[in-house]
C-alpha positions in Angstrom: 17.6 23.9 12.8 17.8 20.6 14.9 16.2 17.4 14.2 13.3 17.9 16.4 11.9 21.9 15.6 12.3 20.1 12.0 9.6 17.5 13.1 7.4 19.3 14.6 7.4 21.8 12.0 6.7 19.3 9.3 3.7 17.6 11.7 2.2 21.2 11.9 2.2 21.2 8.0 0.6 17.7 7.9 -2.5 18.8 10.0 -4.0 21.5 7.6 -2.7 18.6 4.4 -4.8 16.3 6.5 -7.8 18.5 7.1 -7.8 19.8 3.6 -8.0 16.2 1.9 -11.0 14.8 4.4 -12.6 17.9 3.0 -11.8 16.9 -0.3 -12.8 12.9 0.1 -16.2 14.0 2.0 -17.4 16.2 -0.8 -16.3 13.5 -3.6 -18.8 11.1 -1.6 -21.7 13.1 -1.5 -20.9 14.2 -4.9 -22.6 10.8 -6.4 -25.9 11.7 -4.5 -28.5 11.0 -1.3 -26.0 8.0 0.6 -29.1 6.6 2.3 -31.2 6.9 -1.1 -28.4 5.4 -3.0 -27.9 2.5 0.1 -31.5 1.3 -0.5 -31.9 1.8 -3.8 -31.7 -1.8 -4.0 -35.1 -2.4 -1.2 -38.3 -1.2 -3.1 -40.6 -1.9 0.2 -38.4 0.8 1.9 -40.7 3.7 2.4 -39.7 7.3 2.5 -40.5 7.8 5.9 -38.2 5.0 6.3 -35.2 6.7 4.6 -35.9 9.9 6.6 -35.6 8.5 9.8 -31.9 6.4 8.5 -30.9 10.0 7.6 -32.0 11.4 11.4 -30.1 8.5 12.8 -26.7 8.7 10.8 -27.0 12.7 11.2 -27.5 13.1 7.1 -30.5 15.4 7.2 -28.1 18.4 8.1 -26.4 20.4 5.4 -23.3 19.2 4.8 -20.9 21.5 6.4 -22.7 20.4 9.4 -22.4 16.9 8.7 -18.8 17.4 7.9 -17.6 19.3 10.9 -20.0 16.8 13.0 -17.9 14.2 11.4 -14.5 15.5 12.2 -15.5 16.0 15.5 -16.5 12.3 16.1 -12.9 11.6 14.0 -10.7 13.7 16.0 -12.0 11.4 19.4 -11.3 8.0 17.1 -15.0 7.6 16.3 -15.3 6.8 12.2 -19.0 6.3 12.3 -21.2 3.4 11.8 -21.5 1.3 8.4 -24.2 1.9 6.1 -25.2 -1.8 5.8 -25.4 -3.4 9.2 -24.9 -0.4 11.8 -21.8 -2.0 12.4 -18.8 0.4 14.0 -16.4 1.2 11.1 -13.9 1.2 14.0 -14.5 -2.4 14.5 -14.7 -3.3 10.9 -11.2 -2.1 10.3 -9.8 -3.6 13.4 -11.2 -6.9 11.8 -9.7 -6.3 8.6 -6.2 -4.1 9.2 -4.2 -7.0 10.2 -4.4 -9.6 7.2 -3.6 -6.2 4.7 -0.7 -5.0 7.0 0.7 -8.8 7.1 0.2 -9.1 3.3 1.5 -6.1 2.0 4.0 -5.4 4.8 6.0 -8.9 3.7 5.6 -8.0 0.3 6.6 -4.3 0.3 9.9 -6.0 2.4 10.9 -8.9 0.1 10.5 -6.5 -3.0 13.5 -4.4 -1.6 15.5 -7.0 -0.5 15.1 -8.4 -4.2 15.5 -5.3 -6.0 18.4 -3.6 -4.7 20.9 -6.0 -5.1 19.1 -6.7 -8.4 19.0 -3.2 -9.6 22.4 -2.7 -8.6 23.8 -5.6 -10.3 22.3 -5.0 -13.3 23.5 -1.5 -13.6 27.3 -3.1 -12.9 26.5 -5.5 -15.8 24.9 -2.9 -18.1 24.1 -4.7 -21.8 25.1 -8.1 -20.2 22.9 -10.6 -20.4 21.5 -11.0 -17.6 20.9 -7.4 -17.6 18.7 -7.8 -20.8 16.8 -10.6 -18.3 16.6 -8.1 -15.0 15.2 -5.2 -18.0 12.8 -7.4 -19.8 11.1 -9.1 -16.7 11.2 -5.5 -14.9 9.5 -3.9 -17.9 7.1 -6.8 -17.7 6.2 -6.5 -14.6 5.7 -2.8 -14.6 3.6 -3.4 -17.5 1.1 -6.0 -16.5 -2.2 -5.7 -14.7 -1.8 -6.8 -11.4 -4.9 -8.6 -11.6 -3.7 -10.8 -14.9 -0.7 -11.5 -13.2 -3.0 -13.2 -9.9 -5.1 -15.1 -12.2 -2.3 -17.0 -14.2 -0.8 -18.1 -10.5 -4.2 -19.1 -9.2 -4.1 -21.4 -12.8 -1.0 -22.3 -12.7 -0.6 -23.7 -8.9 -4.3 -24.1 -7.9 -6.0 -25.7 -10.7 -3.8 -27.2 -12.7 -1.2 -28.4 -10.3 -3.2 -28.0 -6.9 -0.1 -27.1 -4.6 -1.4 -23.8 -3.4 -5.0 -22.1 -2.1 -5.9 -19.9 -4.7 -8.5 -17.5 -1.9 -9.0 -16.5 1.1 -6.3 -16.5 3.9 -7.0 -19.3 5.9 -9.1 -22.9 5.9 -6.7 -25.4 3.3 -7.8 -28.9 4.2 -6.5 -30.1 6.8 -3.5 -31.9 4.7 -1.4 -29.1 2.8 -0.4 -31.5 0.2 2.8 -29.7 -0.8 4.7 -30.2 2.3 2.4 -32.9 3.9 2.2 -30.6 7.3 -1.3 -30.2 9.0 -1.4 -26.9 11.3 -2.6 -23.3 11.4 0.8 -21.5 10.8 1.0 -23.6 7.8 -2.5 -22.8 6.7 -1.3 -19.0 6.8 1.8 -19.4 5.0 -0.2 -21.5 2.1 -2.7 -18.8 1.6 0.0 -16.0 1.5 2.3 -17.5 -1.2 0.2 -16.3 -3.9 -1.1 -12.9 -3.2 2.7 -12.1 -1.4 4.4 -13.4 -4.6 2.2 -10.9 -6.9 2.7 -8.0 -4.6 6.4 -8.5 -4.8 7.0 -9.3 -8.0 5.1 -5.9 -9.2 6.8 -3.6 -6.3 9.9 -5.1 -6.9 9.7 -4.5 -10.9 9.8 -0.8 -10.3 12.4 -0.6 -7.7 14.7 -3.2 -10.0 14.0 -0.3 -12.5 14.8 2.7 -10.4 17.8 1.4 -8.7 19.2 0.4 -11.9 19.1 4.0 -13.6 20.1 5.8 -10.7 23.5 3.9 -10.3 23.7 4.0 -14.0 23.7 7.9 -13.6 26.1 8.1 -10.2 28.6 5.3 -11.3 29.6 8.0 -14.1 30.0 10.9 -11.6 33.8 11.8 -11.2 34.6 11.1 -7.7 33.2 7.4 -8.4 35.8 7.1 -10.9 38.4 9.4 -8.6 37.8 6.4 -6.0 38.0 3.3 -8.0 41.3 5.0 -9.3 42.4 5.2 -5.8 42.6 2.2 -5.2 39.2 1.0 -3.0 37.9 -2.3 -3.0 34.5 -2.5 -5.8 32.3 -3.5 -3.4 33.1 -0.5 -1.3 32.8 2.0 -4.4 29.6 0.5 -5.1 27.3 0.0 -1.9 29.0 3.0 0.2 29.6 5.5 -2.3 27.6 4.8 -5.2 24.4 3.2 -3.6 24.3 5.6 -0.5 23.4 8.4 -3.2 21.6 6.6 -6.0 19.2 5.4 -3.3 17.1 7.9 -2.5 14.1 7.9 -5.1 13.8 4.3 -4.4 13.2 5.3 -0.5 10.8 7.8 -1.5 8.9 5.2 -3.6 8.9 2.9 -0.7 7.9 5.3 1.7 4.9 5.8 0.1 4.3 1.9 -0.5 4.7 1.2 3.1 3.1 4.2 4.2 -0.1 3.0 2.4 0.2 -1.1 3.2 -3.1 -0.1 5.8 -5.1 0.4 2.0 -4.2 -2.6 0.9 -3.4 -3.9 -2.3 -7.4 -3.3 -3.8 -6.5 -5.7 -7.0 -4.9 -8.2 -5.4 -6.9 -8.4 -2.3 -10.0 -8.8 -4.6 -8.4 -11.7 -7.1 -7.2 -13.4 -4.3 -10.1 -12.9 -2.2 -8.0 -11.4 0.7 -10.4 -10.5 3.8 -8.3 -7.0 3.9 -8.7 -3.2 3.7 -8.2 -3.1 0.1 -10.7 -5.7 -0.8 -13.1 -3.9 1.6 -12.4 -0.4 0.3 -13.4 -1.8 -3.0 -16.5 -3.1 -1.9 -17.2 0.2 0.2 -17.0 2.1 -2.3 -19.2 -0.3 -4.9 -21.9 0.0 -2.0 -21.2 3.1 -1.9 -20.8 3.0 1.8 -19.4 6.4 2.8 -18.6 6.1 6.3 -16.4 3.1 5.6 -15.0 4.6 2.3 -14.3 7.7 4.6 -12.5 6.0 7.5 -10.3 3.8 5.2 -9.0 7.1 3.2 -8.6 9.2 6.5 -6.2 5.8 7.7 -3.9 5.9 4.8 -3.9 9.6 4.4 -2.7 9.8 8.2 -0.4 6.8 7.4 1.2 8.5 4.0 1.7 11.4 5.7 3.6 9.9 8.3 5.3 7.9 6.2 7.1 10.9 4.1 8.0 12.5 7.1 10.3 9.2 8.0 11.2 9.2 4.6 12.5 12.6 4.8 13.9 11.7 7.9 15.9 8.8 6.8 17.4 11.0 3.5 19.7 12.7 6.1 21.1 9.4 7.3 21.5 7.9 3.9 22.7 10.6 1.7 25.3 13.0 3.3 24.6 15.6 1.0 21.2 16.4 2.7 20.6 18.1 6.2 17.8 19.6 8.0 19.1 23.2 7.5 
């Protein structure tokens, strides 16, 4: 089978996959009740009559198939419906907000694999070393704590007590960024991503430290690592061409999935940090219980997953040899 009948089989697959989960997230939403009831349960002097005609206009006094296949028609032409609160497009509202989560997470999800593999690898050439025992222990730690704790004891640590850093929002520092004494806008950006980029990769990275370092543990003790060390080749070869090339793919398929969802945001982080992103907006969405929003996000990082594991798949056949299309 080439390359290509394998793509466009696996895109045909992710069509129904993607069908089958907006059915999924739709019913979950109107599981919790009447959306227009629940959206103004908060506005006593809104009358009945009132809701009833907000249900005429957003197309929710239909049954639900209805509403759902009206729904996916309006999706299937790029059209994700108006917001609950406002009216406003939820087209717009993510075009607002999809940039300052892709930059975020994006530089995140990067720096945490250049860190880790090197890391991981190292650690599993030094195995009960001690700096091994370091790599394991802050690994475990990071894997281990909330992400949110891990946000707060930055914002205390550089905002309040030492005051070097922004500890919300992602952009208006005073004018004079006292750490480096430089007054502009790129510098404004860069202050406000320190903190929420440095919690992102510290967390992703944990994880990838941890399963870089037990897959090479496994393939240094293959035979034909120790056949080609015996033969003579140079460590560094054995180690990152033969060793790496097949220890590395659960840590693609982990990252795949990471950058695949980067659109979603990191929802924790994004809220501690007060990111203006998708994942701080999801959160709120879904506390408002604004479906049409909450709808349009999930259908975004479903589509984005999806592609995602199809690259990953992809990439498998250039990284490990032992894997083809057939």
């Amino acid at each position: 089978m080439s390359l290509l009948k394998y793509i466009a089989r696996r895109v045909l697959y992710m069509i129904p996959m993607a069908i089958g989960i907006s059915m999924i997230s739709f019913l979950v939403m109107y599981a919790a009740g009447d959306p227009i009831k629940l959206a103004t349960a908060g506005h006593p002097n809104i009358t009945e009559g009132q809701r009833e005609a907000l249900r005429k206009y957003y197309g929710l006094d239909q049954p639900i198939p209805i509403q759902y296949l009206n729904w996916l028609g309006h999706l299937l032409v790029g059209d994700f419906g108006k917001s609950l609160y406002g009216g406003r497009p939820v087209n717009q509202l993510i075009g607002d907000w999809i940039w300052e989560t892709i930059k975020l997470n994006l530089i995140g999800s990067l720096l945490a694999l250049a860190i880790a593999i090197p890391v991981g690898v190292h650690s599993a050439l030094k195995q009960y070393s001690l700096s091994d025992a370091i790599v394991t222990t802050t690994s475990i730690f990071g894997v281990s704590m909330p992400t949110f704790w891990i946000g707060i004891v930055l914002i205390l640590i550089f905002s309040f007590w030492l005051g070097w850093l922004p500890s919300s929002g992602a952009y208006g520092f005073p004018k004079s960024w006292p750490l480096f004494g430089i007054n502009n806008s790129f510098v404004d950006a860069v202050a406000h991503m320190i903190l929420p980029v440095a919690v992102l990769t510290y967390v992703e990275q944990a994880l990838y430290v941890r399963l870089t370092r037990s897959q090479m543990l496994e393939v240094l003790r293959q035979d034909y690592i120790l056949a080609a060390r015996a033969s003579g080749l140079p460590e560094s070869k054995v180690t990152y061409k033969y060793a790496l090339r097949n220890a590395i793919t659960p840590v693609i398929t982990y990252a795949g999935i990471t950058i695949g969802s980067v659109v979603g945001g990191a929802p924790m982080t994004e809220t501690v940090f007060s990111w203006p992103g998708l994942g701080r907006r999801f959160v709120e969405a879904a506390t408002l219980l604004d479906f049409p929003v909450v709808m349009g996000i999930t259908m975004i990082i479903t589509v984005m997953i999806l592609i995602a594991n199809l690259i990953v798949d992809i990439s498998y056949i250039a990284v490990d040899p032992r894997i083809s299309v057939e």
